[in-house]
N, C-alpha and C positions, 0 to 999 in steps of 0.2 A: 488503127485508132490514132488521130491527131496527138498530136505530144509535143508542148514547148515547154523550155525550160526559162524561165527570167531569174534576173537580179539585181540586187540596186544597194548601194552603201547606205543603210537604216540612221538617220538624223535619232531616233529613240534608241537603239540599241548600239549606237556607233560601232558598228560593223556591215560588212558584205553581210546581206539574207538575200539566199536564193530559194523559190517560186516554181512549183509546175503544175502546168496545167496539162487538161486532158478531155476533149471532145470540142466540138463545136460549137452546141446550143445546147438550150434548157437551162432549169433554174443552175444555181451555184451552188455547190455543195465546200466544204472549205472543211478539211482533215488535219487534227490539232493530232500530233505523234503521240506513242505512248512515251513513256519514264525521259531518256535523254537520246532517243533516237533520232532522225533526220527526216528530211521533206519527201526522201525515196522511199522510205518504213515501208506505206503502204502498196507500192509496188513490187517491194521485194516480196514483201512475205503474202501477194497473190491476191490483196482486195482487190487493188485496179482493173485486173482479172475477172475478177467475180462483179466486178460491174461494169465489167465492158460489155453488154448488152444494153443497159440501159444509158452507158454513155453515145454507145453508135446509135441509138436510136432517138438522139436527140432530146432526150429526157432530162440526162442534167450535164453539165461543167463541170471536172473535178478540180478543185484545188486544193494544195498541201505545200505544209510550210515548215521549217525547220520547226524545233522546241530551242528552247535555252534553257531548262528542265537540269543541265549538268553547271549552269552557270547561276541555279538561285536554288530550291529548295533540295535539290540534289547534292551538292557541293558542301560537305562536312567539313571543309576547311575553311569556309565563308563564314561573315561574320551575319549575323543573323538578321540584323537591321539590314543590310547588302543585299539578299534573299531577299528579302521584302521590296528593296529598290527596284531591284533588276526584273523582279515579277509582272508589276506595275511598268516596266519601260515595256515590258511586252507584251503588256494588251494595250497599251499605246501605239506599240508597231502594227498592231493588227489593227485599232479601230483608225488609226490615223493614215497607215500605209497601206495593208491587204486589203482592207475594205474598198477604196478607191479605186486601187488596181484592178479588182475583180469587177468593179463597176467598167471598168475602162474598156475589159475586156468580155463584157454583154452589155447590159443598158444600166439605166437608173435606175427603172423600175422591175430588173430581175429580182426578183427574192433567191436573197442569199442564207443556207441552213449551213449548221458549223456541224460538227458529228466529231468524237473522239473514242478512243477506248481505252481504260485504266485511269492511269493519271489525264490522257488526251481526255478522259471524258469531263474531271473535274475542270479541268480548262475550257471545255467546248461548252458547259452548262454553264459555269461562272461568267465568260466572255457573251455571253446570251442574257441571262440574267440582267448584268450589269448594262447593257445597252438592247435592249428591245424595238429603239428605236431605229440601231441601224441592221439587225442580223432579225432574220423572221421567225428562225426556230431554231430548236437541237435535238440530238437525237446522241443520248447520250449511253455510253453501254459499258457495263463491266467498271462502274466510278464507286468512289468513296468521294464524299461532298462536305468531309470536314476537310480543311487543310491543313486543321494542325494534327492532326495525321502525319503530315510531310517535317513539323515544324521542330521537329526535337523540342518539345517543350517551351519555345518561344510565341510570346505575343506582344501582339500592338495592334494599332489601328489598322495599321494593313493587311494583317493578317485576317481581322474581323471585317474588313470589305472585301477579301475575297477567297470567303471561305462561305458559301452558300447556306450550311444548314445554319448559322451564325445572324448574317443578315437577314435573311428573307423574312424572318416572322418577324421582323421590325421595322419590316418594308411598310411604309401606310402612306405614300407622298402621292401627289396628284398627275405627278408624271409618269413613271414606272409602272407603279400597279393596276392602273387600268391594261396599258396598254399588256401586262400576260396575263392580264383577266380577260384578255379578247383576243387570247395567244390560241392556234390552232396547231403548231406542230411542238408538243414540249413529248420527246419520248424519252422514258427513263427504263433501260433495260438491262438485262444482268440475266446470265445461268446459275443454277446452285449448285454445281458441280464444285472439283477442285479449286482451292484457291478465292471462288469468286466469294465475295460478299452482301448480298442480297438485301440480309437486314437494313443497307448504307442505301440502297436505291428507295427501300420499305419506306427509311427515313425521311430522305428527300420529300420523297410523295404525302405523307403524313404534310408536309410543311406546306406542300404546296396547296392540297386541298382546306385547309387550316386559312389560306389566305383567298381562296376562294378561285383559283389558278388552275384552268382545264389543263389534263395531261394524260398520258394512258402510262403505264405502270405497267411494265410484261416481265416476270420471270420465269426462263427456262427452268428446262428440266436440269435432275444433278448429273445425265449426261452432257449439260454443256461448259466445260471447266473454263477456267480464266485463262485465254490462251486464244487464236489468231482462227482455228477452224469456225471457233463461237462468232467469230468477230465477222467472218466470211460468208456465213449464216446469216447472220443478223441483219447488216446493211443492206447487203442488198433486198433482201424479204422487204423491210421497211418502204425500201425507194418506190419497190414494186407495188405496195400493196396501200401505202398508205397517203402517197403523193399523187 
């Protein structure tokens, strides 16, 4: 299986973020980490694996990117307006830097889907959400989709732009909400097993159909807990079955 690794010193996040990709062709798949782990996560712990059939088969591109997850909502010693800062430089690193890149490296008109799980998921739905225009879908699994969840208690404005079940139902603008009312890949998925929280995905989906937003809505059995076999399970079934 093809594997490069890139880097570049981030003008939003002013630092080195390193990049890797995986396969040749197909659409672009783009992997937000879970909690505060790295752009490897998913290879270590054996997704890349589990979808290297449909990577060699020229079906999709992977790509995976660092989190900053230990440098904003993570970080108990941060001041909490800072957490909001730092969030915000980093879907700016991605709509501004990875998006680009990922086009650089297929076409313009590849469609690119983001996919995450746990906290990756809240990020991979919010960075969807929020720009429809340039990412085509998500496929989000094992999320909670309030942020302040993460927020000990804190809010602002930032935190209510990017905290999905928050904004969405006050989405009504002429730009956005057409375009995921004419969305074809929005997956919201979750096990009810250990850990997982179902109800958050239930929620999501209430909102979304609420706004009038195609999406499919799949929760596992309480054999599939919050936890990486679910996760190993899930994507690739999806890639396979619903792309």
């Amino acid at each position: 299986m093809h594997r490069e690794i890139h880097h570049w010193y981030s003008p939003n996040l002013n630092k080195e973020m390193p990049i890797v990709m995986y396969g040749h062709y197909g659409f672009a798949l783009l992997l937000l980490p879970t909690a505060a782990a790295d752009y490897l996560e998913y290879e270590r712990f054996l997704m890349i694996q589990s979808l290297k059939p449909h990577i060699e088969a020229g079906k999709i591109k992977v790509f995976s990117v660092n989190s900053i997850n230990a440098e904003s909502w993570l970080n108990n010693g941060m001041h909490p307006p800072h957490k909001a800062i730092r969030h915000n430089q980093f879907n700016e690193y991605v709509y501004n830097e990875v998006i680009p890149f990922i086009k650089s490296k297929t076409s313009y008109d590849t469609p690119i889907y983001v996919t995450g799980a746990s906290l990756g998921a809240l990020h991979s739905a919010n960075l969807y959400f929020r720009r429809p225009d340039l990412i085509n879908g998500v496929i989000a699994m094992s999320g909670v989709y309030d942020l302040t969840t993460y927020t000990r208690g804190y809010w602002d404005d930032q935190v209510y732009f990017n905290s999905p079940v928050h904004y969405l139902p006050n989405l009504g603008d002429d730009f956005y909400l057409p375009r995921l009312q004419y969305a074809n890949h929005i997956h919201i998925l979750s096990g009810a097993g250990n850990y997982e929280r179902p109800d958050a995905s239930r929620q999501l989906s209430g909102i979304l159909s609420s706004k009038g937003i195609p999406h499919e809505l799949d929760i596992w059995g309480p054999d599939m807990p919050h936890d990486w076999p679910t996760w190993r399970d899930m994507l690739p079934y999806y890639i396979g079955s619903r792309f």
